[in-house]
C-alpha positions as CSV (number, residue, x, y, z in Angstrom):
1,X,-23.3,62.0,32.7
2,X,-20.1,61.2,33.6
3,X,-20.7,57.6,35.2
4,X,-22.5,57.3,31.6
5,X,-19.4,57.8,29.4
6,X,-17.3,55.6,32.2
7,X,-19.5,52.9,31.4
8,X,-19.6,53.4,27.6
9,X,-15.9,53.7,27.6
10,X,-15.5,50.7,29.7
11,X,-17.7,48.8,27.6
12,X,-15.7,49.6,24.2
13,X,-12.8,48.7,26.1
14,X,-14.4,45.5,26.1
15,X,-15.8,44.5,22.9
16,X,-12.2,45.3,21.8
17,X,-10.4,43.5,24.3
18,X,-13.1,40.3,23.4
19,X,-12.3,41.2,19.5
20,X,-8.6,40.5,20.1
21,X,-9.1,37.4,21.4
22,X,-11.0,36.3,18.5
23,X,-8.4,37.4,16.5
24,X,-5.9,35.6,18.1
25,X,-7.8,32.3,18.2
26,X,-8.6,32.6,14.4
27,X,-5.0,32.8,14.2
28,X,-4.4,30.2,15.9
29,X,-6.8,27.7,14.2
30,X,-5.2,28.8,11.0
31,X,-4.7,25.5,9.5
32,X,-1.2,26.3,8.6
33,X,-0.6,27.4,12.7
34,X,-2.6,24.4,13.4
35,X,-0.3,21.7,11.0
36,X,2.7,23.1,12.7
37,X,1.0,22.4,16.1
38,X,0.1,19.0,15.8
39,X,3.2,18.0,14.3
40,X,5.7,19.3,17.0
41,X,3.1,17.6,19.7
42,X,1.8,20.7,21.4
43,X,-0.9,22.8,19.3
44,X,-2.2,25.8,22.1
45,X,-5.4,27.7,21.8
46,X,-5.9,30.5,23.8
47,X,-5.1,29.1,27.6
48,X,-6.2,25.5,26.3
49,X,-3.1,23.1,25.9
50,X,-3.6,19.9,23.4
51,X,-0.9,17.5,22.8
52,X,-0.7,15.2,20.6
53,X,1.2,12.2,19.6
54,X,2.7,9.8,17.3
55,X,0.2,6.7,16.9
56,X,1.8,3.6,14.9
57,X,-0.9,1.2,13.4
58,X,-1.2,-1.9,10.8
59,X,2.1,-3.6,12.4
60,X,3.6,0.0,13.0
61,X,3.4,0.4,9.7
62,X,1.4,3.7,9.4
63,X,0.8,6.5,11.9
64,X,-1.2,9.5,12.9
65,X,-0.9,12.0,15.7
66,X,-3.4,12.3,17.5
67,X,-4.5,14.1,21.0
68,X,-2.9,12.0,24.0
69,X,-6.3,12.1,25.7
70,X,-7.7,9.8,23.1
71,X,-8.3,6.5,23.9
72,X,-10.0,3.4,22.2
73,X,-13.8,3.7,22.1
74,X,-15.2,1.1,24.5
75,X,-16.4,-1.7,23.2
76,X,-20.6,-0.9,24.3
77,X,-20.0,2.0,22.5
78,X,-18.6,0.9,19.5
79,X,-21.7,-1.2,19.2
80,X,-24.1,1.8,19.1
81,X,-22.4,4.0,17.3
82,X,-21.0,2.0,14.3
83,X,-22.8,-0.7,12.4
84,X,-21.0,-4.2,12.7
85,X,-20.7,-4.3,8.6
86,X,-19.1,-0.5,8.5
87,X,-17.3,-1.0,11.4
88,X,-13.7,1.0,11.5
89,X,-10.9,-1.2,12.8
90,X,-9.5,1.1,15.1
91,X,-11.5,4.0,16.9
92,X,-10.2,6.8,19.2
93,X,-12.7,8.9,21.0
94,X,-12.7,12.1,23.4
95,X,-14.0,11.8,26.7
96,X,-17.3,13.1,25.6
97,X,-17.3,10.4,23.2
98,X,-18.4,13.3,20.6
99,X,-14.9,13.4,18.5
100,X,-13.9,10.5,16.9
101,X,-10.9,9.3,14.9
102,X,-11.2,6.4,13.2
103,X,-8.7,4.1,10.8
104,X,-10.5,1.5,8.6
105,X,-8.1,-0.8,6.2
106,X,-10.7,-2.1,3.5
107,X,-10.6,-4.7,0.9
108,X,-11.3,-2.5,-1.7
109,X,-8.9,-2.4,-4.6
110,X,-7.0,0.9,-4.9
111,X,-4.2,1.6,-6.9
112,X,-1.8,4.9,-6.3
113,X,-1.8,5.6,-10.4
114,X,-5.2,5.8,-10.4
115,X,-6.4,7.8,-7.1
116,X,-7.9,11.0,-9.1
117,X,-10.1,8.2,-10.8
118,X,-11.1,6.6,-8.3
119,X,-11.7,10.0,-6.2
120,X,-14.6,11.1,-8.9
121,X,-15.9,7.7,-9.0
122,X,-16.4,7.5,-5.0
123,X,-17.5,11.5,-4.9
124,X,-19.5,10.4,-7.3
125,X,-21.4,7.4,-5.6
126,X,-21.3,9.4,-2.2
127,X,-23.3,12.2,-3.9
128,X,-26.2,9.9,-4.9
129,X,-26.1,8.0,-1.6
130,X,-26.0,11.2,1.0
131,X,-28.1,13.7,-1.5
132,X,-28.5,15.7,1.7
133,X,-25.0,16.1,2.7
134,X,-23.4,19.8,2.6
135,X,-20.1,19.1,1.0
136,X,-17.3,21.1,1.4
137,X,-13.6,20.4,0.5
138,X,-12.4,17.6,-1.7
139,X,-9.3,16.9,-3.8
140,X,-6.6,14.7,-4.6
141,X,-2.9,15.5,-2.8
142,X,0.6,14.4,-2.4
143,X,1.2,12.8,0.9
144,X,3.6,15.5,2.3
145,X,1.7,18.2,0.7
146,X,-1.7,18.3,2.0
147,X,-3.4,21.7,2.1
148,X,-0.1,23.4,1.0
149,X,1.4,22.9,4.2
150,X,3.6,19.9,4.0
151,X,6.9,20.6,3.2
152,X,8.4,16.7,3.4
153,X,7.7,14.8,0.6
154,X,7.0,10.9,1.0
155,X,7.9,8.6,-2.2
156,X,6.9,4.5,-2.4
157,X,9.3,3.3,-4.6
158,X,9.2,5.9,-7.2
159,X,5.8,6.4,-6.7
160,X,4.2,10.0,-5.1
161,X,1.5,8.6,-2.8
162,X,-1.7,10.1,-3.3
163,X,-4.3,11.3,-0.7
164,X,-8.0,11.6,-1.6
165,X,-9.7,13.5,1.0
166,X,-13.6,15.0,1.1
167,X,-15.1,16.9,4.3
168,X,-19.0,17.2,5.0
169,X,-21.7,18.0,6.7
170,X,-24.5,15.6,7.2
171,X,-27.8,15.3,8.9
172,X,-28.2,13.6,11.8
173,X,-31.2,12.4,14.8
174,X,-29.4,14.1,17.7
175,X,-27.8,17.4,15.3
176,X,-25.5,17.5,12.3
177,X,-22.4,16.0,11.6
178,X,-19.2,17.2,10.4
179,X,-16.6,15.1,9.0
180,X,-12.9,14.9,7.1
181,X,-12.5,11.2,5.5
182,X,-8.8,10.6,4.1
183,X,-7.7,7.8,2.2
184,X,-4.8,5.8,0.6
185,X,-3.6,3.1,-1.6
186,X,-1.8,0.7,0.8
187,X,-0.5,-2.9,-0.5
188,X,-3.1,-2.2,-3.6
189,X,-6.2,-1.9,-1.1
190,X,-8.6,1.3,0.4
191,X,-7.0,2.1,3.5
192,X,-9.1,5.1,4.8
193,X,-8.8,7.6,8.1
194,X,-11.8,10.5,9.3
195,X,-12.4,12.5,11.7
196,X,-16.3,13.1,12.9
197,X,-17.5,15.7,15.5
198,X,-20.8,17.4,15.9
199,X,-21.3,20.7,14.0
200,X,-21.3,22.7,17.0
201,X,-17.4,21.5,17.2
202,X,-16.3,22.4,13.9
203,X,-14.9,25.3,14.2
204,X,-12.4,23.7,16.6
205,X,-11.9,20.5,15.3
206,X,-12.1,21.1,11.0
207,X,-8.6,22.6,11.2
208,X,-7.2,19.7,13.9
209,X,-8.6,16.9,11.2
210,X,-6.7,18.7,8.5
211,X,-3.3,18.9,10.7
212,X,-3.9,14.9,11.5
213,X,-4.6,14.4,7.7
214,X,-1.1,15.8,7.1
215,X,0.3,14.0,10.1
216,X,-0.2,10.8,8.2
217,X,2.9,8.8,7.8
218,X,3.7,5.8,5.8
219,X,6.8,3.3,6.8
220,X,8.4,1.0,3.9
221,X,11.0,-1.5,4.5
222,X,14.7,-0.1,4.2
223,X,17.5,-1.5,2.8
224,X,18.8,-3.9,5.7
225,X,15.3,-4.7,6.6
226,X,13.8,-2.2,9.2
227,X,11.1,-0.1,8.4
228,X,12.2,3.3,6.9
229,X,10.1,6.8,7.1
230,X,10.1,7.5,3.4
């Protein structure tokens, strides 16, 4: 009887030692823990480290952190996995190749004044083109202020730039995939970031896209020339 009740005891002892740990990850991937993370360079979860940093692109005009152990996709990859006409210009990958983040400047006219327009219009044609997406978040922010958890803001003249951003979950041959697509008006045209994983990553990785969303940073020239963090 005894050796029963040791065992019980030593079992509770257990589920609530394993339910503090969840609790302290949750907390961690809070996306406000997570933000704060991300933009000092060192996010920790549990006894996992992940550093990030500072990644200037389009002429060091624009940058994102992202995890240091992101490199360029290779090239064979790239091939497979992305369509030559939808191809992203720049791609970072994981080792696994499973978690992607990806920078694509488009030709696509976009104006700052008129981002919550053109947000419906492209939810809009997304919804009839993926009908069997899952779609989760989607609005229209201030760069500096995404998810309530900026507390910079960024001005282009004295224009607030505007994010659009949507996340999903779409069907896919080898499982389902989640993704965060951000975009911005830059020099009048669609310049658009994401983040893609598979779903069984998400839980992870939804809160890291959202502190890399608001790690975006646009650079305008200053006064004497250089480029200024506005």
């Amino acid at each position: 009887m005894a050796e029963f009740i040791d065992e019980a005891f030593l079992e509770m002892q257990q589920e609530r030692e394993r339910e503090a740990r969840r609790q302290a990850l949750e907390e961690q991937l809070s996306i406000p823990n997570v933000v704060e993370g991300i933009q000092s360079g060192l996010l920790v979860l549990g006894a996992e480290e992940l550093h990030f940093t500072e990644t200037m692109l389009l002429d060091r005009k624009i940058s994102l952190r992202i995890p240091t152990s992101f490199t360029p996709m290779p090239e064979e990859y790239v091939a497979i996995k992305y369509p030559a006409a939808r191809r992203p210009k720049y791609i970072f990958t994981d080792d696994s190749l499973c978690i992607n983040v990806n920078v694509n400047p488009t030709e696509n006219r976009m104006y700052n004044d008129e981002m919550k327009k053109m947000h419906t219009e492209l939810m809009g044609m997304l919804g009839r083109m993926q009908p069997n997406a899952s779609w989760l978040e989607q609005d229209v922010l201030q760069l500096g202020e995404c998810m309530d958890f900026y507390h910079e803001k960024q001005v282009i003249g004295e224009e607030q730039k505007q994010v659009g951003f949507y996340e999903c979950i779409t069907p896919a041959m080898d499982g389902s995939i989640y993704s965060l697509t951000f975009f911005i008006a830059y020099e009048e045209k669609g310049l658009f970031f994401s983040l893609n994983c598979t779903e069984k990553h998400m839980k992870l990785w939804r809160p890291i896209a959202h502190g890399i969303m608001a790690s975006l940073r646009v650079y305008v020239p200053d006064m004497e020339g250089g480029l200024g963090d506005e």
